[in-house]
C-alpha positions in Angstrom: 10.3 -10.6 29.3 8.8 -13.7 27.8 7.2 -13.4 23.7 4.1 -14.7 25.6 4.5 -11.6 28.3 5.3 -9.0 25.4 2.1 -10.0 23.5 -0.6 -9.8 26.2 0.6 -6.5 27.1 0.6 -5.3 23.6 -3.1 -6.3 23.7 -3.7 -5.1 27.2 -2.3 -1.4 26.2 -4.3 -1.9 22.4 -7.6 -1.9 24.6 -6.9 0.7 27.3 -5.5 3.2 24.4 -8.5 2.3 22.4 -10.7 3.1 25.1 -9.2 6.7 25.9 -9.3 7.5 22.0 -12.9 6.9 22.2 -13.0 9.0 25.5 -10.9 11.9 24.0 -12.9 11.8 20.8 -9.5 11.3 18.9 -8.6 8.6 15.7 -7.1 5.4 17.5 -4.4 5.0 15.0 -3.2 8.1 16.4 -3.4 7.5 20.1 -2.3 4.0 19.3 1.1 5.2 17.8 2.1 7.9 20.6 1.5 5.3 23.4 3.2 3.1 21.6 6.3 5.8 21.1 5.3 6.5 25.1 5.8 2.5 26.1 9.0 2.6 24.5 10.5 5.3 27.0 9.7 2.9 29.7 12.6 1.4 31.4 13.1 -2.7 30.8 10.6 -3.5 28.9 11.3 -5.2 25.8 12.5 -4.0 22.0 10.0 -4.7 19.6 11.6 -6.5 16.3 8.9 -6.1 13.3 9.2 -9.0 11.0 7.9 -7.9 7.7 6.3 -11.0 6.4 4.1 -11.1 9.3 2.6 -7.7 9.1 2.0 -8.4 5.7 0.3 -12.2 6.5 -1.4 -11.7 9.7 -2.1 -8.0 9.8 -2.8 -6.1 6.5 -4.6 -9.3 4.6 -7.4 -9.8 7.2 -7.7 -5.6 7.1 -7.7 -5.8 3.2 -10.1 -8.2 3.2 -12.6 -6.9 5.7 -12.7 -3.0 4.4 -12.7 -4.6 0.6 -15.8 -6.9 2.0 -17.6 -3.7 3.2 -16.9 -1.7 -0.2 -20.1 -1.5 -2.5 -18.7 -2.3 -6.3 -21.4 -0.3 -7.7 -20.1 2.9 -5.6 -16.5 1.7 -6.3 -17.3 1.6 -10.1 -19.1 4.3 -10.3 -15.8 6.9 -8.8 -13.6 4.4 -10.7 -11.6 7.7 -12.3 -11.1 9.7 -9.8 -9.7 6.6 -7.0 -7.5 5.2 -10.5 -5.9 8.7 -10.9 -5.4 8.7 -7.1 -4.4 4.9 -7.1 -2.3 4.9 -9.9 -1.1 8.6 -10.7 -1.2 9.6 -7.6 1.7 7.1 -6.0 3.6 7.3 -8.8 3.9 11.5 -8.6 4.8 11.3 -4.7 7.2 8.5 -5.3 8.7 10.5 -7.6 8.4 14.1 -5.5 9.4 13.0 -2.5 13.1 10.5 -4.0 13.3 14.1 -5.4 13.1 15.9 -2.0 15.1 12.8 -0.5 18.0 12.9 -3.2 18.0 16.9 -1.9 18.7 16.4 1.4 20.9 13.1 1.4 23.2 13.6 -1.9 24.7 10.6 -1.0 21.7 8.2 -1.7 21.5 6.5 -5.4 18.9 7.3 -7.2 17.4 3.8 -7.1 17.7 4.1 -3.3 15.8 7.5 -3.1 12.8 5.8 -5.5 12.7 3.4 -3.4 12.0 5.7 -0.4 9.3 7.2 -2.3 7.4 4.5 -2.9 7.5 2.7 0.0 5.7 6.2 1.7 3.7 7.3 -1.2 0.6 5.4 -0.4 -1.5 6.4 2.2 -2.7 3.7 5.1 -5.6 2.2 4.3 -5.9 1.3 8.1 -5.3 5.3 9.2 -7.9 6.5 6.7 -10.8 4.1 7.0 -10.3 4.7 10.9 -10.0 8.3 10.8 -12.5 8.7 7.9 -14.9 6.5 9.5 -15.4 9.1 13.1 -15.9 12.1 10.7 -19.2 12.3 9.2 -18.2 12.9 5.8 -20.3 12.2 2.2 -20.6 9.5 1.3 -18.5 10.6 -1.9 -15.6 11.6 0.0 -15.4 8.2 1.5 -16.0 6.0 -1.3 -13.3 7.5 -3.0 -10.8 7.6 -0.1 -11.6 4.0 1.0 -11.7 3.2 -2.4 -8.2 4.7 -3.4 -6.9 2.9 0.1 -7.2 -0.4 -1.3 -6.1 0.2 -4.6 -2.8 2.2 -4.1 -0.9 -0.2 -2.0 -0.2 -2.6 -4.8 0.8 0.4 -6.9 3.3 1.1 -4.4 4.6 -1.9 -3.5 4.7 -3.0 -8.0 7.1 0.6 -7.7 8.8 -0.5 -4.7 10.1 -4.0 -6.3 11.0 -2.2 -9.7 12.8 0.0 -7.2 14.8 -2.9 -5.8 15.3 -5.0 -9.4 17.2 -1.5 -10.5 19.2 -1.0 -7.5 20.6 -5.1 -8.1 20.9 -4.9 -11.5 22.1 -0.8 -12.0 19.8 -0.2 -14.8 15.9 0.5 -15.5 13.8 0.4 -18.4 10.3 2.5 -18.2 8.5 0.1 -21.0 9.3 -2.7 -19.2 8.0 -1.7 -15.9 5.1 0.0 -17.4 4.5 -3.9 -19.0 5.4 -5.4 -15.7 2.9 -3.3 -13.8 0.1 -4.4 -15.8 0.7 -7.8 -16.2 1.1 -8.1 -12.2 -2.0 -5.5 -11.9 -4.5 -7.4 -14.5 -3.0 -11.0 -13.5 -3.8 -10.1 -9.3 -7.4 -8.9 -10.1 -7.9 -12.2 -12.1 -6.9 -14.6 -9.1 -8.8 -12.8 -6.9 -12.0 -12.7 -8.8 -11.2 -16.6 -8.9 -10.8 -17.1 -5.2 -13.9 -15.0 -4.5 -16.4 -16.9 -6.7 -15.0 -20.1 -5.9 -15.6 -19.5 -1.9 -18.6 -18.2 -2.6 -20.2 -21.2 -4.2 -18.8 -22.6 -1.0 -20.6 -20.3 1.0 -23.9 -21.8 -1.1 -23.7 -25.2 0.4 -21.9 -24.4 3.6 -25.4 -24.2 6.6 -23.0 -24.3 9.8 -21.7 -20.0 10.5 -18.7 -21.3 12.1 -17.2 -22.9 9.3 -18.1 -19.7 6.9 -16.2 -17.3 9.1 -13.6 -19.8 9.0 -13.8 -20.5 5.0 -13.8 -16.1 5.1 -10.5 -15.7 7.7 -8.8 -18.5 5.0 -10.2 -16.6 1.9 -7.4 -13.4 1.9 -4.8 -15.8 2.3 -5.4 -18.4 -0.3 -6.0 -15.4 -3.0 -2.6 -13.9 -1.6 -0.6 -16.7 -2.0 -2.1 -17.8 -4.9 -1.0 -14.5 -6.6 2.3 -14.2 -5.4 3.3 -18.2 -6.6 1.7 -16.4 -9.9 3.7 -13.6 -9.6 1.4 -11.3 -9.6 -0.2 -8.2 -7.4 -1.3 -10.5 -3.6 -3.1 -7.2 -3.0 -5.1 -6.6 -5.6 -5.9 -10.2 -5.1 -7.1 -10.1 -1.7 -8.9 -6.9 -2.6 -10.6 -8.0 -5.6 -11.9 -11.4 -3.6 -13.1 -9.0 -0.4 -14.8 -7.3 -3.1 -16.7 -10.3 -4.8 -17.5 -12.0 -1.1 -19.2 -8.9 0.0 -21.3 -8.2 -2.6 -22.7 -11.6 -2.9 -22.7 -12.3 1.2 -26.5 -11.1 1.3 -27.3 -14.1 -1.5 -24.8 -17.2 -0.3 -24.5 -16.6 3.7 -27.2 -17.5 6.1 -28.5 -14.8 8.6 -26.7 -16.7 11.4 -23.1 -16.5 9.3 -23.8 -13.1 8.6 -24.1 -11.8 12.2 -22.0 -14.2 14.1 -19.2 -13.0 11.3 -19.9 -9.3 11.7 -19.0 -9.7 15.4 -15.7 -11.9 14.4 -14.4 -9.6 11.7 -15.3 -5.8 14.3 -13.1 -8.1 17.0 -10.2 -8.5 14.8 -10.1 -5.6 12.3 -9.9 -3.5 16.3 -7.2 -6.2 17.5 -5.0 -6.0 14.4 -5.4 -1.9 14.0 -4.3 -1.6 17.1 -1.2 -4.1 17.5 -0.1 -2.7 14.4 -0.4 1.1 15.1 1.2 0.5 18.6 3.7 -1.6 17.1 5.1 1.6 15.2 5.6 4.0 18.2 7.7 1.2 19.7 10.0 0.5 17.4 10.7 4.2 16.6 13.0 4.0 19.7 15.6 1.3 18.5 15.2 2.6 14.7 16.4 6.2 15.6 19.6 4.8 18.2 20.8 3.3 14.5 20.6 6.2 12.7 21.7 8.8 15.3 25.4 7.1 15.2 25.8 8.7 11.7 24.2 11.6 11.9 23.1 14.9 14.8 19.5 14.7 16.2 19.3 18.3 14.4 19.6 17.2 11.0 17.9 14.2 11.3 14.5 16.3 12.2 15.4 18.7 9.3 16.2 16.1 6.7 13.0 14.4 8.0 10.5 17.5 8.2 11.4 18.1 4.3 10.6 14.8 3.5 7.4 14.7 5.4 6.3 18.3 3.4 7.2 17.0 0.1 4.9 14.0 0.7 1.9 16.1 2.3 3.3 18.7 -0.6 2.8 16.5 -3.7 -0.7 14.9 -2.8 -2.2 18.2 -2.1 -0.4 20.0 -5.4 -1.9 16.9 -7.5 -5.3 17.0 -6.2 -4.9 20.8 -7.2 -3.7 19.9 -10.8 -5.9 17.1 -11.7 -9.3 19.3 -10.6 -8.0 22.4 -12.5 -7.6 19.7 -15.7 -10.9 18.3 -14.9 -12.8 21.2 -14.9 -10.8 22.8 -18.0 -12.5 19.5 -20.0 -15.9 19.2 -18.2 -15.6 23.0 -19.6 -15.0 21.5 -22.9 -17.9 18.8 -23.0 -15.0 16.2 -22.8 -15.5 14.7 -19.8 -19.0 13.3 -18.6 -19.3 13.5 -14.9 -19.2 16.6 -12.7 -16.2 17.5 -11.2 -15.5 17.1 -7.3 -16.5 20.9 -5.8 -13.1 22.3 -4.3 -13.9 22.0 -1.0 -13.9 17.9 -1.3 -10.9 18.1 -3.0 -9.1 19.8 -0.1 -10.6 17.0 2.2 -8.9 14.3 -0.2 -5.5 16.2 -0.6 -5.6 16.4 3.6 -6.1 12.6 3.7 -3.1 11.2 3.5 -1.9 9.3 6.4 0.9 6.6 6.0 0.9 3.2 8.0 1.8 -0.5 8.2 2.5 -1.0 4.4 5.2 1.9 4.5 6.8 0.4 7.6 6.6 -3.3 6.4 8.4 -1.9 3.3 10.7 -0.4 4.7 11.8 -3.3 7.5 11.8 -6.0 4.2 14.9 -3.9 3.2 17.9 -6.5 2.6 20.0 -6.1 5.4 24.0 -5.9 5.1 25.5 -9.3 5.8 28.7 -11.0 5.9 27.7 -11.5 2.1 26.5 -9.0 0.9 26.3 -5.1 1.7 22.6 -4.9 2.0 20.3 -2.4 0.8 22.3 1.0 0.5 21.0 3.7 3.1 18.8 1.1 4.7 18.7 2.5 8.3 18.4 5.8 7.2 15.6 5.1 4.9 13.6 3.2 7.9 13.9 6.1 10.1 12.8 8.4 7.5 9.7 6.1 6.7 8.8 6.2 10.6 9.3 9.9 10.3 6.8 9.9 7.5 4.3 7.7 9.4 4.6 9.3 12.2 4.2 13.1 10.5 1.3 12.3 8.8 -0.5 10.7 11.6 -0.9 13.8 13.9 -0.3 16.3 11.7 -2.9 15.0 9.4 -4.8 13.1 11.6 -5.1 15.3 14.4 -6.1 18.4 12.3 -8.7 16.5 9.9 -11.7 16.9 12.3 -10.8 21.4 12.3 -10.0 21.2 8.8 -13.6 19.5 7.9 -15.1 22.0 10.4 -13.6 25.1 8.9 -14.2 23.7 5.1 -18.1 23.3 6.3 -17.7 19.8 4.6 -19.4 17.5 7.0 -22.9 16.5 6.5 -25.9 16.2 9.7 -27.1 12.7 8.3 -30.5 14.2 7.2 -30.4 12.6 3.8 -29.3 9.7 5.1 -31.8 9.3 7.7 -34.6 10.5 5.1 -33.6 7.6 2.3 -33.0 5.3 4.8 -36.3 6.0 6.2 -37.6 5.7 2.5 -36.1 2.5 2.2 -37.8 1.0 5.2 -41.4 1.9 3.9 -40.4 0.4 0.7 -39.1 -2.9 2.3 -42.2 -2.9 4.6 -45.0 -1.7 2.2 -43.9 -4.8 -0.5 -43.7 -7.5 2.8 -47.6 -6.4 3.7 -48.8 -6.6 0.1 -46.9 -10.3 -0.4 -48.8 -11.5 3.2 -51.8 -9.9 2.2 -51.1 -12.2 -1.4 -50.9 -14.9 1.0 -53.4 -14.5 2.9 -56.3 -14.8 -0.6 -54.0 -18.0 -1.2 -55.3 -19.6 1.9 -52.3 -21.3 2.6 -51.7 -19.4 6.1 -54.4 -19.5 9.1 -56.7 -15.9 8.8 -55.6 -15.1 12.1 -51.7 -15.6 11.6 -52.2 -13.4 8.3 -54.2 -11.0 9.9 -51.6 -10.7 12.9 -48.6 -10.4 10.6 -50.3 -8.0 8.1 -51.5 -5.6 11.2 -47.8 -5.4 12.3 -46.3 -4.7 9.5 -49.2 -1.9 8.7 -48.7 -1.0 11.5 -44.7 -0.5 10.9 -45.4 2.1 7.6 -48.1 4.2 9.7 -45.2 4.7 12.4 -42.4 5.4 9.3 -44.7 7.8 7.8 -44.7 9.6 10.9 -40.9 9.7 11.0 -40.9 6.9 14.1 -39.1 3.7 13.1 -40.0 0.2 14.9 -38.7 -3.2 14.3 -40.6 -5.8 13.2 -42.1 -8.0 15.9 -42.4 -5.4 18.6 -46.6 -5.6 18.1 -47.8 -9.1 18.3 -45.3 -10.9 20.6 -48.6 -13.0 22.4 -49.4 -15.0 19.4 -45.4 -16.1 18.4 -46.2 -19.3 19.8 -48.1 -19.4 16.4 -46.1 -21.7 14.0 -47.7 -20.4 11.3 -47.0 -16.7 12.2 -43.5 -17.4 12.5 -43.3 -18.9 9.1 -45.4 -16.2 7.5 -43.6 -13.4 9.3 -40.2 -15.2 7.8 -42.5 -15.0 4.1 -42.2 -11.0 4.4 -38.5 -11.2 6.0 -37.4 -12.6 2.5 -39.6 -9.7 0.6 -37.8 -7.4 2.4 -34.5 -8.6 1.9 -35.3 -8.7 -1.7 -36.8 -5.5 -1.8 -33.8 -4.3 -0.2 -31.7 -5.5 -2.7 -33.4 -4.1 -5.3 -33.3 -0.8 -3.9 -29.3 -1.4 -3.9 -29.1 -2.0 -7.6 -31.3 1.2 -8.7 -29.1 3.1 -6.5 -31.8 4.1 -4.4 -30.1 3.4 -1.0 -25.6 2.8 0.0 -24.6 -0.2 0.7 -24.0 1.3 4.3 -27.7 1.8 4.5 -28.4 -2.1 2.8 -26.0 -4.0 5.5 -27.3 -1.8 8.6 -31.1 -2.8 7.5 -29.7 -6.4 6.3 -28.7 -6.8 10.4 -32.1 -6.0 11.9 -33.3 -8.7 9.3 -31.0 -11.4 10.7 -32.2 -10.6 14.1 -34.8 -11.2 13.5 -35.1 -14.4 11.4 -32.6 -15.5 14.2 -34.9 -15.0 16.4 -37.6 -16.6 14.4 -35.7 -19.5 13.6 -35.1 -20.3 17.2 -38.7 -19.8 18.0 -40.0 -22.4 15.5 -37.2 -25.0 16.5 -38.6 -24.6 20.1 -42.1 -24.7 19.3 -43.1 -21.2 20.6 
């Protein structure tokens, strides 16, 4: 079968499988990787051969960059603690837990070798848990930290991971130099990023056509990448910290028409990419395990591989446990400010801890044994133990997060939500009718296009008040033809985007809340703006 062949049926299956986790009410990283293990049963068709360097380049940048575009700073700033502890402390305690539990059941592998299991599997997917996170309705605490902790940990992973390497080449490690090395790669990969994300978005200031600012915002993860790694420092946290920077400011430098064309873009290829590389896991498991099971019994492999997978679950959940128990002990003792995380979010985070496409691009960039050199010791062992990891996690994690929320009582019904987002709205609405009515004493509007616009958007708070939201421009659509409407009703557009703004600064609404309000706003200065060019 042809490369072309392979690929269109890798998307065909992506779709279908997507389409029967949404019917079965189940994650689609999870359905995604058991058809994928299912595919690979089937007679003829083609092995799959994952080349590292391209799930790092054309899957997990464009994924970085699009969850760190929809993270909120101020949220990510403001649980900076707890997602650093999980970031940072948190990797390094499973790397080190689970080269423990992998030294145990494989005496033969070098220390170096077992540390360099652990950290290619001791940060979770940020792909698995933004999907699987996202269908629960979980608070909004819970999923700042988890999303937040998802973008963070890979690069602590992957800095162990190379220190892992350096000491299996050169036989020797030094803890002060890594712990320098780590922070010079950490620090040095925020800088370039924050450099790459201002610097596109003053091109996003003088850029009017949308097509060539999704373009400039496909490019932007890989020139902050790339940039980092010719610097030597962390690619992720690059592309993290300029996904960061872009979203934030995309409400002040992108035009309505960028904004909506590119949420369309970036939904289409954040689904594409999750699922190629989800499916892309079950079928490779196939060909990973015929090299392993030459060495070793099917029996042992599953028991060597079920300890492994407990120490990893094991050592998130046993930290989560210890770092609340400190917490609490110095929150007890006035020594720490905010409030710790009640137990039953703690045992939500513990749960969360999925692996994906960074542990098995890890694991496949392995040095191979060649005619030169004897490769990477334990390599095929250590890939099949990383796909045993993945593939653990996945459905026993993923599949039993949706009882385990329902048994903690942890989920939330959205009334809060609803009411500040309903809050919001009058806000928004309530300053747009005071700035027309402003207007309209100015005289720079006709009375009847300020009497019009000021009606409907009256109109819009008496119908908020009474719990019934409507959309500007559902009352008045007769007198559109109005030029002078249409440029008054895009006068209280811009109040409400500011307002809305506003409200995001004071913490008065999520940024979830700002960019589902921010899209009825392009709408409808979309619409607007097409109604003035035609002269309706």
């Amino acid at each position: 079968m042809q490369t072309g062949e392979t690929l269109l049926l890798i998307l065909a299956a992506v779709t279908l499988f997507g389409a029967l986790a949404q019917r079965i009410g189940l994650a689609e990283p999870i359905v995604w990787v058991l058809a994928g293990l299912a595919l690979s049963l089937v007679p003829g068709l083609p092995e799959v051969d994952l080349n590292p360097d391209w799930v790092f380049l054309l899957v997990l940048l464009p994924l970085l960059h699009a969850q760190a575009w929809g993270t909120s700073w101020k949220e990510f700033r403001s649980h900076l603690r707890t997602i650093s502890l999980l970031a940072v402390g948190l990797v390094l305690f499973t790397t080190a837990v689970v080269a423990w539990a992998a030294k145990l059941v494989v005496p033969d592998w070098p220390w170096a070798a077992a540390l360099a299991f652990g950290a290619i599997v001791s940060p979770p997917d940020a792909l698995a848990v933004s999907a699987i996170a996202g269908r629960l309705r979980l608070p909004r605490r819970i999923v700042t930290i988890l999303e937040g902790e998802s973008l963070v940990n890979d690069a602590t992973g992957l800095v162990a991971y190379r220190l892992a390497l350096g000491a299996v080449a050169s036989g020797s490690f030094a803890l002060s130099d890594a712990a320098g090395d780590f922070l010079f790669v950490a620090v040095g990969g925020i800088a370039v990023g924050l450099i790459v994300g201002f610097g596109i978005a003053a091109i996003f200031r003088r850029v009017k056509d949308a097509s060539i600012a999704i373009a400039l915002s496909l490019v932007a993860p890989y020139l902050a990448y790339l940039l980092a790694e010719r610097c030597h420092v962390s690619g992720v946290l690059a592309v993290v910290a300029e996904g960061i920077v872009l979203g934030t400011l995309a409400s002040e430098v992108l035009s309505a028409t960028a904004r909506l064309e590119g949420f369309g873009f970036w939904q289409m290829v954040v689904f594409i990419l999750n699922g190629v590389a989800f499916l892309v896991i079950g079928l490779q498991l196939p060909s990973v395990t015929s090299e392993v099971c030459k060495d070793e019994s099917w029996a042992t492999l599953v028991l060597d591989a079920g300890v492994v997978i407990a120490a990893a679950i094991a050592a998130r959940n046993v930290w989560m446990i210890l770092s609340g128990l400190c917490y609490r002990a110095l929150h007890s003792m006035h020594l720490a400010m905010h409030r710790p995380l009640p137990w039953r979010h703690t045992a939500v985070i513990g749960w969360a801890g999925m692996r994906g496409d960074v542990s098995l691009a890890a694991a496949s960039a392995l040095p191979r044994a060649s005619s030169d050199t004897p490769g990477f010791p334990c390599r095929e062992l250590i890939v099949f133990m990383t796909f045993a990891v993945i593939l653990g996690t996945l459905v026993v994690q993923g599949t039993s997060m949706p009882w385990f929320i329902r048994k903690l009582g942890v989920a939330t019904d959205g009334v809060e939500e609803e009411e500040r987002e309903r809050e919001a709205r009058v806000a928004t609405a309530t300053a747009a009718f005071g700035h027309v009515k402003a207007l309209a004493k100015s005289g720079q509007f006709l009375a009847t296009s300020t009497s019009v616009v000021a009606a409907e958007y009256a109109d819009r708070v008496r119908h908020l008040h009474q719990g019934r939201a409507t959309l500007l421009g559902e009352a008045g659509d007769d007198v559109m033809h109005v030029q002078g409407t249409a440029q008054l009703r895009r006068e209280g557009l811009k109040i409400e985007r500011d307002t809305r703004l506003h409200l995001l600064k004071k913490h008065l609404i999520e940024r979830e809340t700002l960019l589902k309000l921010e899209r009825e706003l392009d709408l409808e200065e979309t619409r607007l703006l097409g109604s003035m060019r035609n002269g309706n």
